[in-house]
ROZA-50668 format. One record per residue (C-alpha): residue in one letter; z negated, y, x negated; residue number from 1. Coordinates in steps of 0.5 Angstrom, whole numbers, plus 500, padded with zeros to 3 digits. Each point is the difference from the previous one (the first is absolute). Layout:
% residues N
   residu    pz    py    px   num
        A     Z     Y     X   NUM
...
% end
This chain:
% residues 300
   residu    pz    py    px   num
        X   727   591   790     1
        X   501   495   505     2
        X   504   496   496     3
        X   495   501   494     4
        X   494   497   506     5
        X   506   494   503     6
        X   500   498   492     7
        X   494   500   499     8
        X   498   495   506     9
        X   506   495   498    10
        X   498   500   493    11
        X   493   498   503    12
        X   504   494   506    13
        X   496   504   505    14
        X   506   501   506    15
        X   501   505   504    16
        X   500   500   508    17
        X   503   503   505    18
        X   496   501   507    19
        X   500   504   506    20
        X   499   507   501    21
        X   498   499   507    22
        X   495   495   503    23
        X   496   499   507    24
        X   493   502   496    25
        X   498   505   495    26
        X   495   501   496    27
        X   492   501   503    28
        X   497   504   495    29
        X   497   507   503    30
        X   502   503   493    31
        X   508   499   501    32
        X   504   501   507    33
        X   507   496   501    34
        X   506   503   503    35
        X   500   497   507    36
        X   508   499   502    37
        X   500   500   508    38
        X   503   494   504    39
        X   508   502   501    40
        X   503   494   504    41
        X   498   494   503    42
        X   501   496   494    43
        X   495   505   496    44
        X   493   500   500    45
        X   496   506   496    46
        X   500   498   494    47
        X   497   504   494    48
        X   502   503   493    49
        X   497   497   495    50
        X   495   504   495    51
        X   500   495   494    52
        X   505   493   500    53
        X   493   496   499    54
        X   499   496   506    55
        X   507   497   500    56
        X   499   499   492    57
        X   493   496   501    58
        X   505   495   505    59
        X   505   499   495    60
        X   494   499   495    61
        X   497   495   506    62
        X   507   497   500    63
        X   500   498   492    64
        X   505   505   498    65
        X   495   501   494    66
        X   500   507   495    67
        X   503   506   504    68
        X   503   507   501    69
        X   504   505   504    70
        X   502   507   499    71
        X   500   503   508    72
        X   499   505   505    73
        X   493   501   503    74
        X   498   505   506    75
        X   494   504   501    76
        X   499   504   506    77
        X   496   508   498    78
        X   500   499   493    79
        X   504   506   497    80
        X   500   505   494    81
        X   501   500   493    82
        X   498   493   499    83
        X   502   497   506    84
        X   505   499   505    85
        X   500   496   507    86
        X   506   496   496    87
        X   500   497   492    88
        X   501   494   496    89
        X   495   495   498    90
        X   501   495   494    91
        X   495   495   502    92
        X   499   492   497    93
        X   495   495   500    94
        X   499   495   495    95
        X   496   493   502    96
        X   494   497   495    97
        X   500   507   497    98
        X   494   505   501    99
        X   499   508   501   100
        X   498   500   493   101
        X   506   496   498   102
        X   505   504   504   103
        X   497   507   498   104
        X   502   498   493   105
        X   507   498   503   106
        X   500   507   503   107
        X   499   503   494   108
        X   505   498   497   109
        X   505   502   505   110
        X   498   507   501   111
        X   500   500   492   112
        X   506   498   499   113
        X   504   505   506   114
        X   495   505   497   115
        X   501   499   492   116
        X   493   500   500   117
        X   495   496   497   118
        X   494   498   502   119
        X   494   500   506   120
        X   492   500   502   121
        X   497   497   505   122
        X   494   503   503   123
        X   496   497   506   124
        X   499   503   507   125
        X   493   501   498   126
        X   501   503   493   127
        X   504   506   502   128
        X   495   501   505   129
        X   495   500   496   130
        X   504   504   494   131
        X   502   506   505   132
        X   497   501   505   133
        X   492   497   498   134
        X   500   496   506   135
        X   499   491   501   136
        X   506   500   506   137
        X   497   494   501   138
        X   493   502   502   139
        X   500   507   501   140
        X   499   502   507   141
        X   505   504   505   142
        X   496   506   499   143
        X   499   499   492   144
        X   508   499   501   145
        X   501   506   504   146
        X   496   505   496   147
        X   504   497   493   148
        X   507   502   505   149
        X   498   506   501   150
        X   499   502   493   151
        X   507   499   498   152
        X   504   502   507   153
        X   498   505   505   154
        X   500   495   506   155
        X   497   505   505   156
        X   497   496   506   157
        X   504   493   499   158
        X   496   494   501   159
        X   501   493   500   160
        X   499   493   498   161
        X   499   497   492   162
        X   507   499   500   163
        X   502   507   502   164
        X   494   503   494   165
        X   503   496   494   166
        X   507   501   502   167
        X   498   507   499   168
        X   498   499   493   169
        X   505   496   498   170
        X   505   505   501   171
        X   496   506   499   172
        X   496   498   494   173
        X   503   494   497   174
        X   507   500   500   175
        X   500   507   498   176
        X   496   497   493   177
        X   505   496   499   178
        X   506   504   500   179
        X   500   501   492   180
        X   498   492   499   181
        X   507   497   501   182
        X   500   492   502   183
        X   493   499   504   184
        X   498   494   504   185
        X   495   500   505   186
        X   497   494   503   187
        X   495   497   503   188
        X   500   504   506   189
        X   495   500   506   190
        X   500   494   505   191
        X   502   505   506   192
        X   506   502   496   193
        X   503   493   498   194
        X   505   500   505   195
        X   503   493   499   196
        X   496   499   493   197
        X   495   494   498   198
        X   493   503   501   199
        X   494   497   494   200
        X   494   502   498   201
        X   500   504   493   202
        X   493   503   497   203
        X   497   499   508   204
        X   505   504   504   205
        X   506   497   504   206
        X   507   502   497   207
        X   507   499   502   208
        X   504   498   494   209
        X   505   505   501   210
        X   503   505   494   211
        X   503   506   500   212
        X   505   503   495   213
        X   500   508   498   214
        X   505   503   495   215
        X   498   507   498   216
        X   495   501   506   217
        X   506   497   506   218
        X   498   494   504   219
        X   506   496   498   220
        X   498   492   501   221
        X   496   496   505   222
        X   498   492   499   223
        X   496   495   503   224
        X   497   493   498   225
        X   503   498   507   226
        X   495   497   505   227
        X   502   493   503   228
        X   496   499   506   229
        X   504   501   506   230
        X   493   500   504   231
        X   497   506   495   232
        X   507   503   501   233
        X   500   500   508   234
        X   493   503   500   235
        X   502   505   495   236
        X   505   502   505   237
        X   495   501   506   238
        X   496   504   496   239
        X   506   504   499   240
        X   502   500   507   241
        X   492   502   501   242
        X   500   506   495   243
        X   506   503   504   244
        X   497   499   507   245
        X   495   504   496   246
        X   504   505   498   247
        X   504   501   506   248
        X   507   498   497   249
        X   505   494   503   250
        X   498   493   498   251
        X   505   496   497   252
        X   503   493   501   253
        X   496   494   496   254
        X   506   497   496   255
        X   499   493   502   256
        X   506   497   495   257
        X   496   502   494   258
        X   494   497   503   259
        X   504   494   501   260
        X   503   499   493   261
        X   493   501   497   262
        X   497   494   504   263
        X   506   496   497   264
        X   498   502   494   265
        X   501   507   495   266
        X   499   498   494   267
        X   495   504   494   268
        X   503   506   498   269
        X   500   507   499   270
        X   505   506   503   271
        X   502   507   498   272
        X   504   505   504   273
        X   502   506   495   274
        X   503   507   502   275
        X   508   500   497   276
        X   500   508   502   277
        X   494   502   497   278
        X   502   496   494   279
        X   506   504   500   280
        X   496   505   500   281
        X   497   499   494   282
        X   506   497   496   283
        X   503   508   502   284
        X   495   505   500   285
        X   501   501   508   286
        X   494   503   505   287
        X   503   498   505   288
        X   502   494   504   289
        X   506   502   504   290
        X   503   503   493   291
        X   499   493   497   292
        X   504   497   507   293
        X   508   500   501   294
        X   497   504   508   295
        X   494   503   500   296
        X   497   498   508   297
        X   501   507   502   298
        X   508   499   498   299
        X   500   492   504   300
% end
């Protein structure tokens, strides 16, 4: 399966890179927990195991490497299960003057081929929404929200915000329905879960243009049209970093190299990250990540 990916890339000129693993800032997003590997020695500074290459890439994009990709290790702090394990590999790569529209067909025709499978539908954020669970996730208020959640889960005495409401949707009610579709795209999410998308408006509500990719009901793909603004970057960041003061969790360094590399410059693009494991899951019929994986984390 990776020399079939390494193919693909080469017969596209898109080159594969290397970067380090561990770097003196990780990511901020509340949602995702990076490894913090401790100071050993006077010539070691605590430095963090990275949960995607993204923002080593975005400097190599700045710095005029044009198309790539990488196959890598990537590190999340409390997610295991079935799905999940603190340690997987990504395929990520980042196309210059493509759109996430482009770059979702170029997805599709990737997982197809490792797949053998043919064809994919494309749904808006909204479009499921409004299909599966009778709600606009855009103007629905949170009490409307936590009343649909509440129907499909028995959440108890949970509260939170939006955010907390829709992700409970998703996963309760959505993903669930998309199990017998094969080869679905989501797109046009909510601002507050951009990340390090683009935001626009479409039909009178901010989206972040973001798709994400599940086969048979499993989320396998995540891509952005990239934001390029260092100075909505960095506010992003400090959002982040507010939202886990809120939420009592450590704040995280700024990665102020990245900021750096895309005031020189980061060109139009847009990126994805796709989970090799859960790929092979799918390519096998395996349920189970740590089978999928040469040592399950429980045998590291």
């Amino acid at each position: 399966m990776l020399a079939d990916i390494r193919a693909f890339f080469a017969a596209r000129h898109v080159l594969e890179v290397d970067t380090p693993l561990l770097c003196s800032s990780g990511v901020t997003d509340p949602s995702l927990e990076p490894l913090l590997v401790e100071r050993g020695n006077s010539l070691t500074a605590p430095r963090y195991l990275q949960t995607s290459p993204e923002y080593a890439m975005k400097r190599l994009l700045a710095a005029g490497s044009g198309p790539i990709y990488q196959i890598a290790h990537a590190f999340r702090d409390d997610e295991s299960g079935r799905r999940h394990n603190p340690e997987f590999t990504l395929l990520e790569w980042y196309r210059p003057d493509m759109d996430h529209l482009a770059l979702m067909d170029e997805v599709a025709v990737l997982v197809g081929e490792l797949l053998a499978r043919e064809g994919s539908s494309k749904y808006s954020y909204r479009e499921l929404f409004e299909e599966f669970v009778a709600i606009d996730p855009f103007t629905a208020t949170v009490a409307e929200l936590e009343v649909a959640a509440q129907k499909v889960t028995d959440a108890g005495s949970l509260q939170g915000p939006r955010e907390f409401w829709l992700d409970m949707l998703m996963t309760h009610a959505i993903e669930p329905a998309l199990a017998d579709s094969g080869m679905v795209f989501v797109y046009d999410y909510p601002a507050r879960q951009a990340a390090l998308a683009r935001i626009v408006e479409v039909n009178g509500v901010s989206v972040g243009q973001r798709f994400e990719l599940y086969v048979d009901g499993v989320e396998l793909a995540n891509g952005y049209c990239e934001l390029t603004d260092p100075t909505e970057q960095r506010q992003r960041f400090e959002d982040d970093n507010q939202r886990r003061r809120e939420a009592g969790i450590r704040e995280l360094p700024i990665d102020e190299k990245l900021l750096a590399a895309m005031a020189s410059g980061l060109p139009d693009c847009s990126g994805v990250a796709l989970g090799i494991d859960r790929l092979l899951m799918l390519v096998t019929g395996i349920d189970d990540i740590g089978r999928v994986q040469s040592f399950s984390w429980d045998r590291c």
